[in-house]
Structures are given as C-alpha cells and as structure tokens.
C-alpha positions as CSV (number, residue, x, y, z in Angstrom):
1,X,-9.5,-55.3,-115.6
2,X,-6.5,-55.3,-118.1
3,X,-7.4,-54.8,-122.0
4,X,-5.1,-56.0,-124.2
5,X,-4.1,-55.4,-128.2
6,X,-2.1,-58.1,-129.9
7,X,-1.3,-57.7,-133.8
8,X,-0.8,-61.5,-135.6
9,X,0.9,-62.4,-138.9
10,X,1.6,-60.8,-142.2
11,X,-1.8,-59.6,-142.0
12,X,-1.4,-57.5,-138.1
13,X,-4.8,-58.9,-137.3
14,X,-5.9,-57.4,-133.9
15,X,-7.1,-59.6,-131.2
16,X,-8.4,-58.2,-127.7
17,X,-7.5,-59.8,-124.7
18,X,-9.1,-58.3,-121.5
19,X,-8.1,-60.0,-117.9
20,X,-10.5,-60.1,-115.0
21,X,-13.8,-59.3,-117.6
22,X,-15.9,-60.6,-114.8
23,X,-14.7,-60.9,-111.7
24,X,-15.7,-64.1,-110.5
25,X,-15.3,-67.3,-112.8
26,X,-16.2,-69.3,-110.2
27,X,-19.5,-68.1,-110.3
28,X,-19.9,-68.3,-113.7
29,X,-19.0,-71.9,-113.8
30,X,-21.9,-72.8,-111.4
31,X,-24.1,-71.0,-113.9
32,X,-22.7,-73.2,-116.2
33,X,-22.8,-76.4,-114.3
34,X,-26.7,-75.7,-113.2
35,X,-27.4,-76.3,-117.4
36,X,-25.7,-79.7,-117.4
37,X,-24.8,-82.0,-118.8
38,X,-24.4,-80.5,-122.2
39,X,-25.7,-82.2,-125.7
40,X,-23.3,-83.4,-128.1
41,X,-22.8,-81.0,-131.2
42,X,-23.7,-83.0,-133.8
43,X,-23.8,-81.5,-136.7
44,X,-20.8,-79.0,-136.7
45,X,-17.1,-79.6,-136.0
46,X,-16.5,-79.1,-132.3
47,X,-14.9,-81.5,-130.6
48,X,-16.7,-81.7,-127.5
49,X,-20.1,-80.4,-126.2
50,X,-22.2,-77.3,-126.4
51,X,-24.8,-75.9,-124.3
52,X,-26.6,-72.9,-126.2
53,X,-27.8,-70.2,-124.1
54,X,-31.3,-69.1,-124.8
55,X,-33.6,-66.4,-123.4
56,X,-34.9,-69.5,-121.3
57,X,-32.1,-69.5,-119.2
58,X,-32.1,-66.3,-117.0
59,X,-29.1,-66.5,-114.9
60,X,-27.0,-67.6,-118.1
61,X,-28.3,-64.9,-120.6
62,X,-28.2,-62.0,-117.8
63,X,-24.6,-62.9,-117.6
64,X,-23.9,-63.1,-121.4
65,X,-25.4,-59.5,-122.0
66,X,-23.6,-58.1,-119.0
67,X,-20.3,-59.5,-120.5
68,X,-20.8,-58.0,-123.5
69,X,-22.1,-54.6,-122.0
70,X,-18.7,-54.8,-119.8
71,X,-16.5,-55.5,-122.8
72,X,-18.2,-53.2,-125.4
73,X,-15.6,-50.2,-124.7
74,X,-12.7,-52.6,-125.6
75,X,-14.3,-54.5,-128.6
76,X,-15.1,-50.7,-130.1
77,X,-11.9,-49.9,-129.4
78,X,-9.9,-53.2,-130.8
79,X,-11.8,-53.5,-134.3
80,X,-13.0,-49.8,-134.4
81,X,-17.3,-49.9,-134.1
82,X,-19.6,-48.9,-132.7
83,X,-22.5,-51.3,-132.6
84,X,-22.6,-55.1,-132.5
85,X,-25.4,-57.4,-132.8
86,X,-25.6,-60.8,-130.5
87,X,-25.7,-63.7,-132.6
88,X,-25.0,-67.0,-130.3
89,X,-23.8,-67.9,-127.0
90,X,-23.1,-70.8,-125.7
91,X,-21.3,-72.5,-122.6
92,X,-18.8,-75.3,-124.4
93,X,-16.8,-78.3,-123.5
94,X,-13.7,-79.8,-125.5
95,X,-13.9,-83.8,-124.5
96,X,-13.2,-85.1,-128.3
97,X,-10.0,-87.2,-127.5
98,X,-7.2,-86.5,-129.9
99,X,-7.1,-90.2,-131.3
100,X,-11.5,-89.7,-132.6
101,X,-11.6,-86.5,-134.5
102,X,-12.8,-86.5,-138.0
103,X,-10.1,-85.1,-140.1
104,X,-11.5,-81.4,-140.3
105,X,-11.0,-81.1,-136.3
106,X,-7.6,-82.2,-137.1
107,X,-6.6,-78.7,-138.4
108,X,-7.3,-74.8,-137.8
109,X,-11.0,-73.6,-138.6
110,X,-12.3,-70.3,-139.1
111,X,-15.9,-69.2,-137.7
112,X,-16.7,-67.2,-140.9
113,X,-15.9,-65.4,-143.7
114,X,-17.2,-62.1,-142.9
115,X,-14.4,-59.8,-141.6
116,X,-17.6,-58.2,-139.2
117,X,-18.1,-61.7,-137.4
118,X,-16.3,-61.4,-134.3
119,X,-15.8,-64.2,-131.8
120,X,-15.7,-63.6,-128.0
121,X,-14.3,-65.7,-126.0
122,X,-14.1,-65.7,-122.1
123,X,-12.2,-69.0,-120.7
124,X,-13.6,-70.2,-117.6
125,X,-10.9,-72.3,-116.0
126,X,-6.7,-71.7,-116.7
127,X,-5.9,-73.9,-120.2
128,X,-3.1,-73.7,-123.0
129,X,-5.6,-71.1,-124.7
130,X,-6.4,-70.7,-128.5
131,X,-3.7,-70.4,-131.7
132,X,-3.7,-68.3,-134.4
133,X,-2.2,-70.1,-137.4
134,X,-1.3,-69.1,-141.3
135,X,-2.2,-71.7,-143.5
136,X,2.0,-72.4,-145.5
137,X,0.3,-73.3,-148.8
138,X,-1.5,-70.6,-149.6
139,X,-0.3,-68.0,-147.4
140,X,-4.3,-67.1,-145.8
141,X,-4.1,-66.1,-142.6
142,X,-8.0,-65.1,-142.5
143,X,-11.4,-66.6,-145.0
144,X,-13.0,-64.8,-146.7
145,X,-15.0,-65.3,-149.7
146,X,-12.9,-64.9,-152.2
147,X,-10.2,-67.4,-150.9
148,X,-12.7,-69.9,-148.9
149,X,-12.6,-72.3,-151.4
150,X,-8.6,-72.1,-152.3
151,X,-8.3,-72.5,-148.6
152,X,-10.5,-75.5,-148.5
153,X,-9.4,-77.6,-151.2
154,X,-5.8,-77.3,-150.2
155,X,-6.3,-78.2,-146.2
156,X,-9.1,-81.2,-147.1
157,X,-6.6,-83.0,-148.6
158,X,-3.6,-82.2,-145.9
159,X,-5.8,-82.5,-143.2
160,X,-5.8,-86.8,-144.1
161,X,-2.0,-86.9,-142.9
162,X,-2.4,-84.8,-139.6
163,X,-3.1,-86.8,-136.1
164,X,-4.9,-85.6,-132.7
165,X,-5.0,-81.3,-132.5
166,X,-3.2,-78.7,-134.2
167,X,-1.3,-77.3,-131.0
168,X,1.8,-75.6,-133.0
169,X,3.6,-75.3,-136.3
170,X,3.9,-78.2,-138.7
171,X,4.2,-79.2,-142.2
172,X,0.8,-77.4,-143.0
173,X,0.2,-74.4,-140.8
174,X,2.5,-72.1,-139.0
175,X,1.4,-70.8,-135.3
176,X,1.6,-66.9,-135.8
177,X,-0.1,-66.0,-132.3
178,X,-1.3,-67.6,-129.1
179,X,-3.8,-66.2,-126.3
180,X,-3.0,-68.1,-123.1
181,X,-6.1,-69.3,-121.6
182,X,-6.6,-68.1,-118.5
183,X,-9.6,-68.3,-116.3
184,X,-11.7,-64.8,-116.6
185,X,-9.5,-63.7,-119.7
186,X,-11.5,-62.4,-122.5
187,X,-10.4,-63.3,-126.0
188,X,-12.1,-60.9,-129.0
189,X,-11.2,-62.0,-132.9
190,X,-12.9,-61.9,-136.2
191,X,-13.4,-65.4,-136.9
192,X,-12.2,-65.4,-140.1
193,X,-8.3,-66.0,-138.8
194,X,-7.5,-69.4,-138.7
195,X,-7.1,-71.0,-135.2
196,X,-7.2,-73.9,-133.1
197,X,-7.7,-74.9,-129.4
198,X,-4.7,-75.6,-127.7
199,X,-5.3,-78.9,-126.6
200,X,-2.9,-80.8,-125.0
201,X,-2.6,-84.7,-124.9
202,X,-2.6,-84.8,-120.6
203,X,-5.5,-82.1,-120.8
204,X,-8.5,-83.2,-118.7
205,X,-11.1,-83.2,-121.4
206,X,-13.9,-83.9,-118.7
207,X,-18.0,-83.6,-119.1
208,X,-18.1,-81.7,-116.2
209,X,-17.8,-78.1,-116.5
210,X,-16.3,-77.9,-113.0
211,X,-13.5,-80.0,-114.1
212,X,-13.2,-79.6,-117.7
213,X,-11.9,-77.1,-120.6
214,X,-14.9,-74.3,-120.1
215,X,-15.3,-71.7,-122.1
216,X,-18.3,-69.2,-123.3
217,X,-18.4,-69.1,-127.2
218,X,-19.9,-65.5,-127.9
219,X,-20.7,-64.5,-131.7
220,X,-21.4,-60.8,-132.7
221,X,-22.0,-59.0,-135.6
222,X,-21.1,-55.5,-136.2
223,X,-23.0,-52.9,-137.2
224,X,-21.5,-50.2,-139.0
C-alpha cells in the first residue's frame, strides 16, 4: 500500500489517497456485479446508479468493514481521529449521459456540511478520478452551515448556463485538486469541499459494473 496526503486550495484541505487498499479489485467487482443490476437513484442527484449495501449482503458488507478496518490508520492519520462511525455504503455507477442532467449535476456538489462527514472512496476500475473545485463567486471551497445558502443561491442560477459535467475550470468554478482514479486507489475527503466526477464525453458510462465507472461510496462520521 501507498498512503498519500494532498493539501487543496486556499483552504489546504487534506485528502488521503492510499494505492493498492485492497489488493484485488477484480474481486471486488464480482462482488459488485453478483448485486446487479443496480436501481436508479431517484431521489438524489447522482447521475447514474446505486446499489446500497446492507447487512443482507454478506460478501459486500464483510468487504466494506474490512476496508475501512484496513484504512483506519491512514484516515486517523489524514484528518486527525480516532473513531468513525459507518454511515452508508454503496457500490455506484455513473451512466447519466452528459447531454440529460438536471442542472444541479451540471456543477460541483458537496456531500454535507459537517466538517466530520468524511467520504471514502475506493475506485474500482482506472477513470479520470474526482475534482476538487473553488466555487469563483464566493470564494467557498467547502459548505458549511454558515455559507450553504450563499453557496446555493449563487450556483442555482449559474448552473442554467453550464452543459454536460464539470471536468475543469470555467467561468464558475476553478479546479484546485484532482485524485486520478485508479483502480484500488482509496480516496478520503470531508464532503463538504466541492467536487465533481471527472467524466469524460468518450467515457463508457455502462450498467455493467464490469464495464463501467465503479466505485464504492463510503460515508463516515467521526467521533471525537
């Protein structure tokens, strides 16, 4: 395994990339591919599908908990805790093509506003990776509840002139940091900072999570 710590923006946000967290994607994607196909996410702003991973499914949860167990030292490390609560897991599957999404997929999102939310993310196949983005207007690099609001007014009403995904800089958001998605990486950031799938226009967004953009989405809370 190689750990990682990256420090992006004006704020020196840490993020914790660790490569070779498992030690065999490929297995891992047939533990994914055994739960599909995966149900639309209705509901929320993901642009694809999501398979949440329940207590129900044995093969999937044992590998979730012996993730985290396995990245625990670096997490503690990164963000400085000691504890962390699982909140969600789920396998998940970018197939939204850029020409259908709703104007809020359109743009960078945060996951929430609580600086001791931290999202884990281990890619499951090699893609362009995840963006970390400072919103120009405002200057927010992360959400929290005292700007949440500012943040939202401003980007509702930009996000009507933006096409397909944020992939890089433009008249709205500067990209500040990228994590290159590679299959096996581990990606660990609060999910208040603003970011974005990197998702290419000749990216196969497939159903099939032997062929497509696979990832496991991993929420924690800290405990301190």
């Amino acid at each position: 395994m190689v750990p990682a710590l990256h420090r992006f923006g004006a704020s020196q946000s840490p993020v914790v990339t660790v490569d070779g967290i498992g030690g065999d994607p490929a297995a891992v994607v047939a533990i994914a591919a055994a739960l599909a196909p995966f149900p639309a996410t209705h509901g929320t702003h993901y642009p694809g599908l999501r398979r949440v991973i329940t207590e129900a499914d044995g093969a999937a949860m044992a590998y979730v908990q012996q993730l985290l167990e396995t990245a625990a030292p670096f997490i503690g490390g990164g963000f400085d805790v000691d504890r962390f609560d699982l909140i969600e897991a789920s396998f998940s599957l970018v197939t939204a093509a850029p020409a259908t999404l709703a104007p809020a997929q359109r743009t960078p999102h945060f996951d929430a506003t609580d600086r001791d939310y931290l999202a884990v993310m281990h890619y499951l196949a090699d893609t362009p990776g995840t963006a970390f983005y400072h919103h120009r207007a405002t200057g927010i690099e992360r959400v929290d509840a005292a700007n949440r609001d500012r943040y939202l007014a401003h980007v509702r009403a930009e996000s009507l002139a933006m096409t397909g995904y944020t992939n890089d800089s433009n008249a709205a958001f500067e990209r500040i940091g990228v994590v290159e998605g590679r299959a096996d990486r581990l990606a660990v950031y609060q999910g208040q900072l603003l970011h974005s799938g990197i998702i290419p226009g000749d990216l196969d967004l497939s159903a099939d999570p032997a062929r497509g953009r696979l990832t496991a989405n991993i929420f924690v809370q800290v405990r301190r």
